[in-house]
Structures are given as structure tokens and as C-alpha cells.
ZAPA-619992 format. One record per residue: residue in three letters; z, y, x of N, C-alpha, C in turn. Coordinates in steps of 0.05 Angstrom, whole numbers, plus 5000, padded with zeros to 4 digits. Example, Ala and Ser with C-alpha at 12.3 -4.5 7.8 and 13.67 -1.06 7.14 Angstrom:
ala515648865264515649105246515649345264 ser514249555257514349795273515750015258 
This chain:
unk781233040522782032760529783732640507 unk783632440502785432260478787232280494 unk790032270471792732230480792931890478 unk794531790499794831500507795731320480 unk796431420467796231310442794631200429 unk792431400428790031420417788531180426 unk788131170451787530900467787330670458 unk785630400458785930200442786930060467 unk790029840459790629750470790029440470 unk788829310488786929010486788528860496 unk789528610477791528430495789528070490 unk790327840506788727680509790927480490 unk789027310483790527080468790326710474 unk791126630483790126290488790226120460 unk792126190442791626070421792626220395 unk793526140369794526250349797126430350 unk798826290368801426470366801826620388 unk799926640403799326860422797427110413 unk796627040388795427250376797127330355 unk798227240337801027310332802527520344 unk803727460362805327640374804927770391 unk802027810391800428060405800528220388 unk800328180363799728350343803528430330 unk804928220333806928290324808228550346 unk807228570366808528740384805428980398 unk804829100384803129330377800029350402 unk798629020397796729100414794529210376 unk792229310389790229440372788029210380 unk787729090387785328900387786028620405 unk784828510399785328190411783028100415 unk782227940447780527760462781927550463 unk779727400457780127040466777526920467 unk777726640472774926510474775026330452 unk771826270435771826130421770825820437 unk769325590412768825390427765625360448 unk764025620455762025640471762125790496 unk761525780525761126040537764026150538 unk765126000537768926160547770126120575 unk770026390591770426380617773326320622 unk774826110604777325980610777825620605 unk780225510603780725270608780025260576 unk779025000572778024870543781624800531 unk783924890530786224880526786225210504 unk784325410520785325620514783125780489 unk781425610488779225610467779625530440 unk778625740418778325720398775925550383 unk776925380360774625260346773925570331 unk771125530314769825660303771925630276 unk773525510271775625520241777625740237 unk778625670268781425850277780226000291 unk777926070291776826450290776426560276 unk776126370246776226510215778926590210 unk780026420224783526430206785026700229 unk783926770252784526920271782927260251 unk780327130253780227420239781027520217 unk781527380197782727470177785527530181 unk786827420200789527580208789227890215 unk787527920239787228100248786228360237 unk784628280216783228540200785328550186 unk785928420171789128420157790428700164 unk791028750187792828890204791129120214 unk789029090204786729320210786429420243 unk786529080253785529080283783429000289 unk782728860310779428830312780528630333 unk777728440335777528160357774228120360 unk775328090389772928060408773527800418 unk770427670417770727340420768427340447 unk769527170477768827150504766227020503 unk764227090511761526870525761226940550 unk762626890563761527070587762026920608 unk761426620607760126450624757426560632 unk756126540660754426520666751326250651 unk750126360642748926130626747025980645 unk747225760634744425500645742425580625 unk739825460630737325520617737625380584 unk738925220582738925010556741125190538 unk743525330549744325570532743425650517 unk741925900528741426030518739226060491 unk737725860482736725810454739725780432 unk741125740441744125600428745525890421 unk745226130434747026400435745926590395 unk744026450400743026660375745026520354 unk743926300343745726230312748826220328 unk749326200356752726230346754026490345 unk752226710365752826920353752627080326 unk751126940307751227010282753026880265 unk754326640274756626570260758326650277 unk758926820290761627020298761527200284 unk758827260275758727530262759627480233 unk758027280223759627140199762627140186 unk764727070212767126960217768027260213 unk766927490225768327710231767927850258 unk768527720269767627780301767328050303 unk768428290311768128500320766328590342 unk766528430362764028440390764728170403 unk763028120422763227960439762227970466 unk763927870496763828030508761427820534 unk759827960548758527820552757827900575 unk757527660598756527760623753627800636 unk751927490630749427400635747627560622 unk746327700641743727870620740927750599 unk741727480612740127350598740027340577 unk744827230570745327230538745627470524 unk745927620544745427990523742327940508 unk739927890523738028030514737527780483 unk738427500488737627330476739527390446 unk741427480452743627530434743027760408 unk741928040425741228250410738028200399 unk736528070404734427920397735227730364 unk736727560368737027520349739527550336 unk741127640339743527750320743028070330 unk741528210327741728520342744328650327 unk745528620305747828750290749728710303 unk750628450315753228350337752828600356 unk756328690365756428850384756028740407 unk756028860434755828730455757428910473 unk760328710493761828800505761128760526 unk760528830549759228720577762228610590 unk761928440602764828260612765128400640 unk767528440650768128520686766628330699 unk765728150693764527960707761128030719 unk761028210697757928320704757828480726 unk759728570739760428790769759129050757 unk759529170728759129450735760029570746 unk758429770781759729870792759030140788 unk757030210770755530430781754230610753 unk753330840747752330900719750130850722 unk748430800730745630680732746430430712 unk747530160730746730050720749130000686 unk750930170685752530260652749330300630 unk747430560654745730590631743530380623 unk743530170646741229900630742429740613 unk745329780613746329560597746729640558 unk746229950570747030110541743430100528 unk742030120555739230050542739229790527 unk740429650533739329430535741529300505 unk743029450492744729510471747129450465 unk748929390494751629400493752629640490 unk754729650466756129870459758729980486 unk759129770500762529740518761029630541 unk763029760564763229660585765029630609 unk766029420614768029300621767829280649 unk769329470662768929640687769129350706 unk767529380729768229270752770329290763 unk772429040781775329060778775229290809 unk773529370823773829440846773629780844 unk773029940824772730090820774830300827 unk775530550843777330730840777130870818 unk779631020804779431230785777131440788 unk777031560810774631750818772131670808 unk771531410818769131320807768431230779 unk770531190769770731130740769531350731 unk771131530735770031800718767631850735 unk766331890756763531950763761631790739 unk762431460743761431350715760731480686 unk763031560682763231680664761631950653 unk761832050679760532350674757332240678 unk756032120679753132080688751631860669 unk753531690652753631440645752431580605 unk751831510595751031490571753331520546 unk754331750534755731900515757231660500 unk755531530484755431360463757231090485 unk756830950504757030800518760430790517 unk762530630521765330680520764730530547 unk768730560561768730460573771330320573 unk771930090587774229810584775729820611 unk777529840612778229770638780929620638 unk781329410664783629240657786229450674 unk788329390655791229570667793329310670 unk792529040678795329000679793828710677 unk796428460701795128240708793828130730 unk793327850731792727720758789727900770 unk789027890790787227950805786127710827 unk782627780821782427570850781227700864 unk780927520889780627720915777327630923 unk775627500908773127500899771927720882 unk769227800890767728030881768427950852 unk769828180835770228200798769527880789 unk771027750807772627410793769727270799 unk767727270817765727080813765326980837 unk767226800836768726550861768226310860 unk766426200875767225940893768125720899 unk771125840896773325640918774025440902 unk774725520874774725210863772825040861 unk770025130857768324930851768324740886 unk768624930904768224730933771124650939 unk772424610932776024490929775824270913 unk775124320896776224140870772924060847 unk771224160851768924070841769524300805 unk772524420810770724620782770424910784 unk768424890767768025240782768725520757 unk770525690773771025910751769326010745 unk767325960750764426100727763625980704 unk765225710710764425620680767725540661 unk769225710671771925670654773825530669 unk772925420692774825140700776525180712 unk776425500734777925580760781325260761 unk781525160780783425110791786525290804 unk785025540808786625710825787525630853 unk785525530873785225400894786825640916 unk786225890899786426160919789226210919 unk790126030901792926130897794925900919 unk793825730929795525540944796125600973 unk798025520986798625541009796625421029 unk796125511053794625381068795325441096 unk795325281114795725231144792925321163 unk793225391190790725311201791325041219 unk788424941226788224671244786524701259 unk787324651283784224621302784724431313 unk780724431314778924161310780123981325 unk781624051355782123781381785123781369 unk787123901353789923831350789723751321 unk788323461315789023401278791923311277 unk792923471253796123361250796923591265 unk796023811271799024031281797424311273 unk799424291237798724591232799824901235 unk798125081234799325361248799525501224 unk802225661214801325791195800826001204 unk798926151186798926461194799926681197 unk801826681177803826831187805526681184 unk808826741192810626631198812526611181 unk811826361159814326251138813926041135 unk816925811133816025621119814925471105 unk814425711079812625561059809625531063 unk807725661096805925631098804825931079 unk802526031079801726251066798926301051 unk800026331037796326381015794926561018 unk793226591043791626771043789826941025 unk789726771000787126860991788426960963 unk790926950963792427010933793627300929 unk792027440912791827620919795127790902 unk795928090902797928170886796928170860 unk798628240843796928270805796728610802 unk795428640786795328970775798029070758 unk798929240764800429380745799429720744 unk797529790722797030060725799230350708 unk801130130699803330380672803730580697 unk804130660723804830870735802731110732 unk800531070726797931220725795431090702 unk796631070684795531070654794631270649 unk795031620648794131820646792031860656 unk791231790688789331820708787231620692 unk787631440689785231230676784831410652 unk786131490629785231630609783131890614 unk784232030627782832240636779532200651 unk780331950656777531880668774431750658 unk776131690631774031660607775431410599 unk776331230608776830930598778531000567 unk777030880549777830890514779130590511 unk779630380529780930080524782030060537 unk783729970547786729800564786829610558 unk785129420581785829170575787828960589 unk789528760583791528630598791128380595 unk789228250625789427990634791027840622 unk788927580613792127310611791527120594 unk788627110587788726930561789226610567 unk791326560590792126280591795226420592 unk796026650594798926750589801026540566 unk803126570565804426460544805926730526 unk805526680490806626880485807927060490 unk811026880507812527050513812027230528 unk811027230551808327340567807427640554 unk805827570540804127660533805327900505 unk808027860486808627970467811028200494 unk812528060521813928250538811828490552 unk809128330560807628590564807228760547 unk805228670515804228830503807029120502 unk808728870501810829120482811629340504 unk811529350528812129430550810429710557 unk807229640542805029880547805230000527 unk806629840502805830020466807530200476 unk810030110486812130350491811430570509 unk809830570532809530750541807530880532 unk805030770516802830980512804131070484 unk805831090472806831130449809031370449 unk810231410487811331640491814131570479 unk815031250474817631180468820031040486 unk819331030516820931020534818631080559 unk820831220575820931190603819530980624 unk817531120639816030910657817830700673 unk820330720673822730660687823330370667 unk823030440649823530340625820930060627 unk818730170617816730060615817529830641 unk817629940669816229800677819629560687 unk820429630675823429430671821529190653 unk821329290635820329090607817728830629 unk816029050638813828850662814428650685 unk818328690696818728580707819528330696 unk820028280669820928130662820027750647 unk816627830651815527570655815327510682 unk813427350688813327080708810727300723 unk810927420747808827540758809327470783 unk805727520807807227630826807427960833 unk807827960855808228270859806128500854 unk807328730837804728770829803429070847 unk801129040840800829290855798329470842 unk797229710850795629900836792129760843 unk792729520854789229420849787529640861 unk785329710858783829860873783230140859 unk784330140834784930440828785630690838 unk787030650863787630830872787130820902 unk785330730909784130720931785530630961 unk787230530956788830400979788530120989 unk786530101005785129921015787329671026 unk790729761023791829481028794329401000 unk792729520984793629510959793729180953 unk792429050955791828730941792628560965 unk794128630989794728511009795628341003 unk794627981004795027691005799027741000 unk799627600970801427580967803227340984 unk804427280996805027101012808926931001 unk809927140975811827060965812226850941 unk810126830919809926720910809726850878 unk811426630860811426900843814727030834 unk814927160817817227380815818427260782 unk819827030785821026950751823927030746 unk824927230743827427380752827627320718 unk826327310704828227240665826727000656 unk827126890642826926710627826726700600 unk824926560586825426600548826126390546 unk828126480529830426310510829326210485 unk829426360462827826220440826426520428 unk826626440400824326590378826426560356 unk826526820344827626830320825926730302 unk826926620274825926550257826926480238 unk828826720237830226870203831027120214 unk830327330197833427530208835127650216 unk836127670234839927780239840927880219 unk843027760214845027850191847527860202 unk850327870201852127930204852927810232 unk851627870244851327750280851227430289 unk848527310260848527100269845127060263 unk844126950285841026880284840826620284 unk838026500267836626300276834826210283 unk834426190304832626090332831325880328 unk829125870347828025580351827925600384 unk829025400404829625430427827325350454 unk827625510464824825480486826625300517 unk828525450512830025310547834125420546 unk834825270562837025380565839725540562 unk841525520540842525810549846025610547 unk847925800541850725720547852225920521 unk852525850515855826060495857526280518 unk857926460515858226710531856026880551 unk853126710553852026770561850527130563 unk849527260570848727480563845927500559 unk844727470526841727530525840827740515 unk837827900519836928080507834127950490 unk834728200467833028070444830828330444 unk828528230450826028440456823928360420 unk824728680412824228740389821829000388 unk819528900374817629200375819529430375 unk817529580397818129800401821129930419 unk821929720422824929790435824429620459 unk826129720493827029560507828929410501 unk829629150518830628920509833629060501 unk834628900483836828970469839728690479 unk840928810497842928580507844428540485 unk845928230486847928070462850027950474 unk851127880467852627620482853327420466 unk852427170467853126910452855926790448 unk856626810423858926800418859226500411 unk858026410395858126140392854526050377 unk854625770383851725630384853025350366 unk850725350338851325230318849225100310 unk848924750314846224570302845924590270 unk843224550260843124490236844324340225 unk846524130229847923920217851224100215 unk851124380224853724420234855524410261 unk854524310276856224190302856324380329 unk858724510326858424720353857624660377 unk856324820389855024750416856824930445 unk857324820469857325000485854725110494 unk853024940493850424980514847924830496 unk846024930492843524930480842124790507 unk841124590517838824460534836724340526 unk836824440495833924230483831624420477 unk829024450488827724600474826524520446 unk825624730431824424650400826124590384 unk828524700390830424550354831224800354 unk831924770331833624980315836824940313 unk837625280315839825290321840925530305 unk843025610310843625860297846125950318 unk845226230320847326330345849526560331 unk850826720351852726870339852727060367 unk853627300343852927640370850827760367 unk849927670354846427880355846728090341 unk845528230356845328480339843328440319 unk844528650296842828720271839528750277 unk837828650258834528870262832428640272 unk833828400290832428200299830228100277 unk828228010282826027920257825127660265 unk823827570248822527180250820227360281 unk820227120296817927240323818827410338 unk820727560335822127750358822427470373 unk822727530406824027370431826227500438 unk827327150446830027220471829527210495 unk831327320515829827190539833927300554 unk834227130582835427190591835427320624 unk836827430641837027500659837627200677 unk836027100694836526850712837826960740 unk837627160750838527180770841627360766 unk842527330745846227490737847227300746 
């Protein structure tokens, strides 16, 4: 079995500086969507330019990027999949990940050299159908989200040598068969199959009956009314070993509408633990520290009330402060500011490879000179005092909101 290290760790990107600091904080490969076939918001999509300028970062660093098609296709698509998959290939493109069997066959037809990632969206549940897809010349496959560890490896053991396997460790979950839902398109007219989700599943809702309009019941019993359909998020760092052992060679982590900070507090949270450089205690400190809701083991571990309808909301217990961008030198940094902070305040500065590193703000100084008690502007620059040594341009701050 590979040691967790060994493991390629897959983090998602919405734009440039979410790939950045994926990479600045130790993921091994990067997903995002370019401008065709991207099962996310047209916000979080790449032009075909800044996939050149994405890959050449990334090989740079001798990582690899996988670019999303894995919209369900209409018939007029798919003539369109061949030349753009060969200008991914062009660009760099490492694989691309794909759901519709249509665009697999149309894809390896005419770009046959492009790899082919099969998307969670495709519901592999089973090695049967792992082995039509490996027929059919996807190298990867990107487990169905409903799968237990047991079955993973049954997969595994029956499933085709050559064939890898992907599985997601961390991130939102829906409570629709492996995300191919509905509710927005009949809510709101857009539908997550073609990028648009609303997150309809995520809202509160009442019941009403038909003879009492105007007197609603919630379902269960809270004020804020309850979201039935919203489900908990995954956190798998407690049983990372168990997925390894079970054949999965990727770890992937939900989010490509995440925000860096997001996204550079996770990565850095898994590098550390599959890297054997802190404590799961540790790790999963670092996970509490973006914007989640409660998370839970998803269907990995076979506990059928594992994803039980979150009904709290979500969990924003820290906050990011800013982004370095010079430095630390003799305990003074300079920042560019995201939200809030105060002079005496207590922040930690989350630096690869380390859990957050607490400071305390000694004094807060504008570019013109002019001392500050309190920073409330986001995007300017500032220069603080207390930091510890080691801080670099792109390390984050973030603070404790609930001290």
C-alpha cells in the first residue's frame, strides 16, 4: 500500500489565486473548469488563456491539472468536444474529467491522447461498470459519493489493474444520487447539471397544508425553520489510511467555488496530516477553521445517519484577516487586508506546513505612515507589528471570532 504521502493530493480552484495557493500550500494537482462543459457557476470558469497561464504555473512546480467537462451534454455539444479537447491538450491539460458517455466516446475518438477522468457524477458504483469505462479509455475514476470503504476496495480488487481510483475526502455533500439534482432547476429554473445549482437544498423550509395558507409548521422545532434537504459536509482526515488501503491513489477536496482562504486552510490541513507532520487533533483544528457545516464521515463508513439534514447552519468560528505580501522581518509584516482586526488583537498566521502560528498585534501602520487602532477596510495595505519571523508573500491571517 502507498504511504499517505505518496497519495496525490487534488485540491479545486475557482480562479487564479485559488490555484496559487493551492499550490503554495502542498496540493499535487489542481481541478477547475475551463470556458465549456463546467459543472460550476460561469464566475468560477476559466478562459482557454488563463489555462495556458494556469498550466504553465503548475508544471512549473511539477504538478499536474485537470480541466472539468462534466456537464451532461445536449446533442449540439458534442461535435464541439473534439477540437476543444485538443486545445486542452495543446494548453497542457493533464486529463479531463468527464461524465457523459457520450463525451468520453466523442472525446477519445478524436483527441484519443487526452486522458480521461470519469467525473463522481457518472455514479460509479460498481467494477463492472469501472471496467466499461476503462474499456472505453478512461485512465481514473472518480468514485461514486455513496460508496463505503468496503466497497471501494471490492472495486478495487475486481476492477482493472491499470484503472486508478479518485475519491473525494473532504467538503460539501448533496443529499441527491452523486450531485445529479433537480431542485434547483424546479425552484429557480437553473439546473446543477449544467453548472447553475442555486443551492435550493440548502434553504430553510416550513410545511403548509393545503386548507391552513399562511400557517407554517416547522419540522422540527427551531426558529430558524429547518433545511431538510441540507445535508452535513465530508470530513474523511479521521480514516485516510482506510481509504488508502482500499486502493484510492487521489484525495480529492470539494470547492471549486471555495475562496482561497478556504481552500489554502484545507489544503494545508491534509498536506499536514498525510505528510505525518501533525497530529489528527491538529489537522482537524486547522479544518475547523474555514466556513463549514458540520462535518461528518459521508457514507464511508457506513452509517446510514451519517449525512443527517444539517439543521444548524454553517460553523464560521475564524475569519481571514489578510495576505502577506512581503516577508516578516523584525516583527513587522505587510499585508493586504481582507476584514477586520484591532491592535492587541490575537492572530494566527497559517504558513505551509505548520499549524496556525498565534501573534499579537502590536501596532497597525498605513502606507502614508499613520497609526491605526483598527484596520476596517478591506484591500489596502498596511503594515503590522508582532509577527513572527518566516511569514512569506501569500501565507494567510485569520483570526479566532468567537475569543
Amino acid at each position: 500500500m502507498k504511504k499517505l504521502k505518496d497519495i496525490e493530493l487534488l485540491a479545486p480552484a475557482g480562479d487564479m489565486e485559488g490555484i496559487e495557493t493551492a499550490l503554495k500550500y502542498g496540493a499535487d494537482a489542481i481541478y477547475c473548469g475551463g470556458p465549456f462543459m463546467q459543472l460550476r457557476a460561469a464566475k468560477a470558469a476559466f478562459s482557454e488563456e488563463n489555462l495556458a497561464i494556469a498550466s504553465e504555473k503548475i508544471h512549473a512546480l511539477g504538478k499536474k491539472l485537470y480541466v472539468t467537462v462534466n456537464c451532461f451534454a445536449w446533442s449540439e455539444e458534442i461535435p464541439i468536444l473534439g477540437d476543444y479537447a485538443k486545445r486542452l491538450k495543446d494548453i497542457g491539460v493533464d486529463a479531463i474529467i468527464v461524465s457523459d458517455i457520450g463525451a468520453i466516446s466523442e472525446i477519445k475518438e478524436k483527441c484519443p491522447e487526452m486522458e480521461i477522468h470519469v467525473s463522481t457524477q457518472a455514479n460509479c458504483m460498481n467494477y463492472k461498470a469501472a471496467e466499461v469505462y476503462w474499456n472505453m479509455g478512461a485512465s481514473r475514476v472518480v468514485l461514486a459519493r455513496e460508496l463505503s470503504i468496503e466497497r471501494i476496495a471490492e472495486i478495487r480488487d475486481r476492477a482493472p489493474k491499470g484503472l486508478q481510483l479518485e475519491a473525494f475526502i473532504h467538503g460539501a455533500m448533496c443529499m441527491s444520487f452523486s450531485g445529479r439534482c433537480l431542485i434547483s432547476a424546479f425552484t429557480t429554473g437553473r439546473s446543477g447539471n449544467r453548472g447553475e445549482c442555486a443551492q435550493s437544498c440548502r434553504w430553510n423550509y416550513y410545511l403548509m397544508e393545503e386548507k391552513r395558507p399562511g400557517e407554517y409548521f416547522p419540522i422540527e422545532e427551531s426558529e430558524r425553520g429547518t433545511a431538510i434537504l441540507s445535508s452535513k459536509e465530508l470530513c474523511a482526515a479521521p480514516f485516510l489510511e482506510r481509504l488508502a488501503e482500499a486502493g484510492v491513489v487521489s484525495f480529492k477536496i470539494e470547492g471549486r467555488m471555495r475562496t482561497p482562504y478556504s481552500i489554502g486552510s484545507t489544503v494545508n490541513a491534509y498536506r499536514m496530516l498525510m505528510d505525518g507532520s501533525c497530529s489528527l487533533e491538529q489537522a482537524m483544528k486547522e479544518l475547523g477553521t474555514s466556513s463549514h457545516r458540520p462535518y461528518s464521515s459521508g457514507f464511508y463508513l457506513g452509517d446510514p445517519n451519517a449525512l443527517i439534514p444539517d439543521t444548524g447552519g454553517y460553523i464560521r468560528d475564524w475569519q481571514f484577516i489578510a495576505t502577506a505580501i512581503e516577508p516578516s522581518g523584525g516583527g513587522k509584516l505587510k499585508i493586504q487586508t481582507r476584514n477586520a482586526f484591532n491592535v492587541g488583537e490575537e492572530l494566527e498566521a497559517v504558513m505551509p506546513g505548520k499549524p496556525g502560528q498565534p501573534f499579537t498585534v502590536k501596532a497597525i501602520t498605513t502606507e502614508e505612515g499613520e497609526s491605526l487602532n483598527r484596520s476596517a477596510s478591506p484591500m489596502v495595505i498596511l503594515t503590522i507589528e508582532g509577527a513572527p519571523d518566516g511569514i512569506q508573500p501569500g501565507d494567510l491571517l485569520r483570526k479566532d471570532v468567537t475569543a
